[in-house]
C-alpha positions in Angstrom: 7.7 1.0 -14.2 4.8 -0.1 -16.0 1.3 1.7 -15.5 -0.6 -0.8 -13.5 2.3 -0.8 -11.0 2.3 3.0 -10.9 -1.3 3.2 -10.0 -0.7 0.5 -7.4 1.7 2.1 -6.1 0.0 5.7 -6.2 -3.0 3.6 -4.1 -0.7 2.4 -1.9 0.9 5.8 -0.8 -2.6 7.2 -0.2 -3.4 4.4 2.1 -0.1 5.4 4.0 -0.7 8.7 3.6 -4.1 8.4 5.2 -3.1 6.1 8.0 -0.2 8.3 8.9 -2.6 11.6 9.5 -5.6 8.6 11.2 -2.8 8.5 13.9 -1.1 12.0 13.6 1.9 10.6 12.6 3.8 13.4 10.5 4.0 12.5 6.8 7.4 10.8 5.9 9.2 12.5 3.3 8.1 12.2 -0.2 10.6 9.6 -1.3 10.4 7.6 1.9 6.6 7.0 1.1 7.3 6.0 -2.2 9.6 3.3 -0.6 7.0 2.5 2.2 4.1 2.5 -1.3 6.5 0.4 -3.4 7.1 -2.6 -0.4 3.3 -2.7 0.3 3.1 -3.4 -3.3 5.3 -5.8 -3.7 4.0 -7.7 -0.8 0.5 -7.7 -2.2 1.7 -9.0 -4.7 3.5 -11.8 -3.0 0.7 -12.5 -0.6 -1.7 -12.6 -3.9 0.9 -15.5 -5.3 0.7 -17.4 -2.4 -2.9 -17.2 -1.9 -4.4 -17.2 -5.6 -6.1 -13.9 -5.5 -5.5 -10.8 -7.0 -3.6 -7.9 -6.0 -6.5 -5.6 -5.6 -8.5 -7.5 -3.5 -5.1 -8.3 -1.3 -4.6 -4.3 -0.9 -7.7 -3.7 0.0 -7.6 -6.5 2.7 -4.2 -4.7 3.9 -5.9 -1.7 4.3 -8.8 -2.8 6.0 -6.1 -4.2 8.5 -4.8 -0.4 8.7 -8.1 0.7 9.4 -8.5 -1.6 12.1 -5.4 -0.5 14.3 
């Protein structure tokens, strides 16, 4: 796994992370979080193909939509 996608990733699972304990939802296991991280990823990253953005600003809109629920 290359860098970028590690700290992607890394983002990603704090943005889980933080949403699960928003709703006190217990914390998944370790590995299950890095499975939940590496999806959101990857579907940033398809969304950002699709729509001609980058994967940044595509994460940060999926969080925002966290925040909102």
């Amino acid at each position: 796994m290359g860098f970028i996608r590690q700290q992607e990733e890394n983002l990603a699972m704090r943005l889980l992370a933080w949403q699960y304990q928003r709703t006190n939802i217990p914390l998944p296991a370790q590995r299950d979080l890095r499975q939940q991280a590496g999806k959101f990823v990857d579907d940033a990253h398809r969304i950002a193909l699709e729509r001609g953005q980058n994967v940044m600003s595509i994460m940060k809109d999926m969080a925002e939509d966290l925040r909102r629920k």
